[in-house]
C-alpha positions as CSV (number, residue, x, y, z in Angstrom):
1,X,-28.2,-25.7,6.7
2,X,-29.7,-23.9,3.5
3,X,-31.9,-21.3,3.8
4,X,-35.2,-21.5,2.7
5,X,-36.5,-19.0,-0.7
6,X,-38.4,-17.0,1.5
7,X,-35.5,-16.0,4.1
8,X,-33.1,-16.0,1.7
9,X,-35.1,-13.4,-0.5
10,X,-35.6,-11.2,2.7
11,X,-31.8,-11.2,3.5
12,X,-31.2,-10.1,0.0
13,X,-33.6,-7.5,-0.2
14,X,-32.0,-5.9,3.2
15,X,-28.8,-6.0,1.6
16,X,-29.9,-4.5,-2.0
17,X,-31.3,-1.7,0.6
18,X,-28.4,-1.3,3.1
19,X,-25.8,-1.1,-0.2
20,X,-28.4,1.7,-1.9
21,X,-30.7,3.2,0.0
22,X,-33.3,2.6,-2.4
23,X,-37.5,1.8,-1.1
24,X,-38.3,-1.8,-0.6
25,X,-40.6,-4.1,0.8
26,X,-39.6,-6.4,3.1
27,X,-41.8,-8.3,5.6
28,X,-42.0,-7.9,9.5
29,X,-39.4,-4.1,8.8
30,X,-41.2,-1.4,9.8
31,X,-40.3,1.8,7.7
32,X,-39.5,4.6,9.7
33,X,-36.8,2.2,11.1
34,X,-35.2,0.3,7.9
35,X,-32.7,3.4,7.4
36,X,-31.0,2.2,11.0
37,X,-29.8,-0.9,9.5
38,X,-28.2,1.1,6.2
39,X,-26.7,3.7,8.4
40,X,-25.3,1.3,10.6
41,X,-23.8,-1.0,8.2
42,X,-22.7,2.1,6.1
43,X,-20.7,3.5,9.2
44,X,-18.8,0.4,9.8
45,X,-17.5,0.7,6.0
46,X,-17.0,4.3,6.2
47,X,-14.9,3.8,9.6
48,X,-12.8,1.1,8.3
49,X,-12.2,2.9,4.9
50,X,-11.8,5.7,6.9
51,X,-8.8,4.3,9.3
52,X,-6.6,2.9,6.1
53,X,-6.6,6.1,4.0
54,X,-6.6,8.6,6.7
55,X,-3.9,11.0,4.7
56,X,-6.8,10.6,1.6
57,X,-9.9,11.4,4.3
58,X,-8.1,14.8,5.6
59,X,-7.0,15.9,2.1
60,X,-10.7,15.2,0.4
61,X,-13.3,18.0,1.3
62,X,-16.0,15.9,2.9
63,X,-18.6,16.1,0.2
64,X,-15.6,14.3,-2.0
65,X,-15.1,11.9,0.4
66,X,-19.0,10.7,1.2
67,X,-19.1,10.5,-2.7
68,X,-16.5,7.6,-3.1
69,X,-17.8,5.7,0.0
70,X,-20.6,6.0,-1.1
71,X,-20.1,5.0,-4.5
72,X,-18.1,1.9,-3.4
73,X,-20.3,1.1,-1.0
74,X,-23.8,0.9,-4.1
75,X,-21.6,-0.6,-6.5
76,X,-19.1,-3.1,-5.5
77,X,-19.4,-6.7,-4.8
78,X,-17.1,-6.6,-2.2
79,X,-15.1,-10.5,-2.3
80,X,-12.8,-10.4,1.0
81,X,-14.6,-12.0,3.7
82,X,-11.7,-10.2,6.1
83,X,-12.5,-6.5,6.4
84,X,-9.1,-5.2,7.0
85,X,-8.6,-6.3,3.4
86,X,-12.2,-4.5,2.0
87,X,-10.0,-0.9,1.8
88,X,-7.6,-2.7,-1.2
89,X,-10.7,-3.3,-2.6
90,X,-11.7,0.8,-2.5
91,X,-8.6,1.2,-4.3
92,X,-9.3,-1.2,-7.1
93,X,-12.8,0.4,-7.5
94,X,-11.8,4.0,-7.5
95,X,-9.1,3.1,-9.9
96,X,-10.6,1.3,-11.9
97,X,-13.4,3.5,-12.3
98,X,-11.5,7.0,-13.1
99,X,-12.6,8.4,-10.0
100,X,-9.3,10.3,-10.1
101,X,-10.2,12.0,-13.1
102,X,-13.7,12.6,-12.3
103,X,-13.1,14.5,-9.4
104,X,-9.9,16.3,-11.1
105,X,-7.4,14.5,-8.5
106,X,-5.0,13.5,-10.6
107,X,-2.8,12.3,-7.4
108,X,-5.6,10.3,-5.8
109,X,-4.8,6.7,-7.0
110,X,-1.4,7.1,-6.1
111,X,-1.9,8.2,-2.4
112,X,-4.8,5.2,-2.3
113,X,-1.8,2.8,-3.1
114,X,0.9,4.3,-0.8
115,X,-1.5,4.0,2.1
116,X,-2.7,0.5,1.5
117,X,0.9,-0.2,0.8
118,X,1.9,0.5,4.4
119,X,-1.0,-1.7,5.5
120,X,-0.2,-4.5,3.5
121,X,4.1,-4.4,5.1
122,X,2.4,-3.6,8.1
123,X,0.7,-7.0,8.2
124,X,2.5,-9.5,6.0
125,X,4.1,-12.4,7.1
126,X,6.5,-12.9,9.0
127,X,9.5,-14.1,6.5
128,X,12.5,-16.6,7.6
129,X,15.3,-14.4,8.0
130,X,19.1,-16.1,7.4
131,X,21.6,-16.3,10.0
132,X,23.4,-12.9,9.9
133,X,25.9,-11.0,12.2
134,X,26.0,-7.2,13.1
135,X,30.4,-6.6,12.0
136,X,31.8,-6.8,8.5
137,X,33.2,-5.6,5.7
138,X,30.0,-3.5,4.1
139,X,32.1,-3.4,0.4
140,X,33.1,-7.2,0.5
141,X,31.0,-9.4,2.5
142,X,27.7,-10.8,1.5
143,X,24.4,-8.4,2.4
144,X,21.4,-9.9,4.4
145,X,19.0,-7.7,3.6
146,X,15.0,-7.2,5.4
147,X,12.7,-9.1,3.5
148,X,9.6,-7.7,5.2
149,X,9.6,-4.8,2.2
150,X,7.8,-3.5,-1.0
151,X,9.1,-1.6,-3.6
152,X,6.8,0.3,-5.6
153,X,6.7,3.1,-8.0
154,X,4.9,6.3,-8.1
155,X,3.5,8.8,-10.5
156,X,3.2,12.1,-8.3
157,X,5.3,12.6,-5.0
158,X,2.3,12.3,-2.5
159,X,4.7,10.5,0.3
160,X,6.6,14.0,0.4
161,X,3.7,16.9,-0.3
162,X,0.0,17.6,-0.2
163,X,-2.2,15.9,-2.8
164,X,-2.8,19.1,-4.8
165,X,0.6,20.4,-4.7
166,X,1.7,16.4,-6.2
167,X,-0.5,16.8,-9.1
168,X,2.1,19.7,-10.1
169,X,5.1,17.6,-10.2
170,X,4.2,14.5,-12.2
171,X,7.3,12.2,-12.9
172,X,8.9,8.7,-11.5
173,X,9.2,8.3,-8.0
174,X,10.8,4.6,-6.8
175,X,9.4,4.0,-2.9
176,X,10.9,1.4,-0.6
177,X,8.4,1.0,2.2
178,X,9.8,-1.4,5.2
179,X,8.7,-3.0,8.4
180,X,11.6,-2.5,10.8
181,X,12.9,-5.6,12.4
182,X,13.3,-4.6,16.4
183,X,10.2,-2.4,16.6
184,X,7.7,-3.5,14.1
185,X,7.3,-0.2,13.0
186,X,6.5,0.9,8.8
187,X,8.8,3.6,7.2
188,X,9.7,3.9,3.8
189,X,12.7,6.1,1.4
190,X,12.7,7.4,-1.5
191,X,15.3,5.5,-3.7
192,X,16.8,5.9,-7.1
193,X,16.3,3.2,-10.2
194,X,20.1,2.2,-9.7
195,X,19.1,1.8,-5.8
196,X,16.0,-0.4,-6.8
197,X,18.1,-2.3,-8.9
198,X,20.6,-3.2,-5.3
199,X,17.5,-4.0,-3.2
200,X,15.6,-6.6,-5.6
201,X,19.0,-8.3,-6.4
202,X,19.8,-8.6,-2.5
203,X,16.1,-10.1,-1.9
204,X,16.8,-12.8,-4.5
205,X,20.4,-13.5,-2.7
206,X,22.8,-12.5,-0.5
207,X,25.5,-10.5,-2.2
208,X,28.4,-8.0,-1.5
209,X,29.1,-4.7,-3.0
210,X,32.0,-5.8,-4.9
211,X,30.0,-8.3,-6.8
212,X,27.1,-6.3,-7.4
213,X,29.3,-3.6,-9.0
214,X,29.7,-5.4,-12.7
215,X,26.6,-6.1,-13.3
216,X,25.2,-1.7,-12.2
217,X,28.2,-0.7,-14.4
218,X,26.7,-2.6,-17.4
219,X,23.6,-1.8,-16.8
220,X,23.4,1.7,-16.1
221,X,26.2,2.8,-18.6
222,X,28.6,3.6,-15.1
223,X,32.2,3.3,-15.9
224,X,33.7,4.9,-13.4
225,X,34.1,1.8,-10.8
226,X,35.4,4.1,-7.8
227,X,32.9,6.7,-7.5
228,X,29.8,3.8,-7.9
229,X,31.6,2.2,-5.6
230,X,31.5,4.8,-2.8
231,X,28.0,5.6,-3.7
232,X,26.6,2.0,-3.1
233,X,28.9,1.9,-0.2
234,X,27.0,5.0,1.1
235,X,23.2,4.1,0.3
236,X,24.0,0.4,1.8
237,X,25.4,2.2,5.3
238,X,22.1,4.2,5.1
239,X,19.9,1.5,4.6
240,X,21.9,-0.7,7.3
241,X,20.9,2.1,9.9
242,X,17.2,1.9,8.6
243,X,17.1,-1.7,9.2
244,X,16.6,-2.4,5.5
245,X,19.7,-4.2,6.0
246,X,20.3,-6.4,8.9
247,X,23.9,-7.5,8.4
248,X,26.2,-9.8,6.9
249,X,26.3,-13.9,6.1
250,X,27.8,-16.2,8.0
């Protein structure tokens, strides 16, 4: 059933109001009581911004904080009907919009994305997970590795320090963040290029150390087969603790 103009124009002026707080006129709303219906609506945004970014929220002085809500909350056109998903969306704006610079936090975006990262492992999909078994041979049989991961790459090291203390040590930082298979639970590792380069060949198939070993040599310039070798075998018995691998093919 359609709306008729004159409802539809009421709904839409409460909503233009709610999103800015500016005066309007809208039939049947008395004024000393319209604010209610902004501060309400405003508090469910804040609290579920609030609850995805909460390493963001303690780091920003409140007045910061408010700001961007606030901000996001005049300006965007939200387009996720689901509001677990409406904090990726405060990432995109204040991103896109320099917010970062503006407020002279250079590590802001990245600690945005880390966060949402987390949610998004957190809650993706269960994946089909091959046939595996707990004992091998970690150098020479085939690797069945978690798929429930992301990888992701950073520009200041805000999953190890403070926001203002990352802004002082710009660089490359490659993050693995993983949803652990028994418990459900979402960590995540710093890895090196040579390590990301292990992990997104194991998600595309199942393969052992032995094989993998050509194609790092060539690519990272490593001659020295023996030592590479004992390094991989190290970060894959790391990773096999962490759950990030689960085991071997049948």
């Amino acid at each position: 059933m359609l709306l008729n103009t004159e409802t539809k124009t009421i709904q839409e002026k409460l909503a233009g109001y709610c999103r800015t707080g500016e005066p309007v006129e809208i039939p049947g709303v008395k004024h000393d009581r319209l604010h209610n219906y902004r501060r309400l609506v405003f508090n469910v945004i804040n609290s579920t911004i609030q609850q995805a970014y909460p390493i963001t929220r303690e780091w920003l002085p409140d007045e910061e904080w408010q700001y961007l809500v606030n901000e996001f909350f005049k300006k965007h056109d939200a387009q996720t009907p689901q509001v677990w998903k409406l904090p990726f969306e405060f990432y995109q704006f204040i991103s896109n919009n320099h917010y970062a610079d503006e407020l002279n936090k250079p590590a802001l975006n990245d600690l945005l994305w880390f966060e949402w990262l987390e949610i998004e492992v957190h809650t993706m999909p269960d994946q089909i997970i091959p046939d595996y078994r707990s004992k091998g041979n970690l150098s020479s049989d085939k690797l069945v590795i978690n798929p429930h991961l992301v990888l992701t790459k950073l520009t200041y090291p805000i999953h190890k320090m403070g926001g203002n203390e990352a802004a002082l040590h710009e660089g490359l930082y490659f993050i693995l963040i993983y949803r652990q298979k028994d418990t459900g639970n979402v960590r995540f590792m710093e890895i090196s290029a040579l390590h990301v380069f292990v992990i997104e060949e194991l998600l595309k198939s199942p393969w052992s150390i032995e094989q993998l070993l050509p194609d790092i040599s060539s690519l990272f310039g490593l001659d020295d087969y023996q030592t590479l070798s004992q390094h991989l075998f190290h970060f894959c018995s790391d990773i096999l603790d962490k759950q990030i691998l689960l085991g071997y093919t049948n």
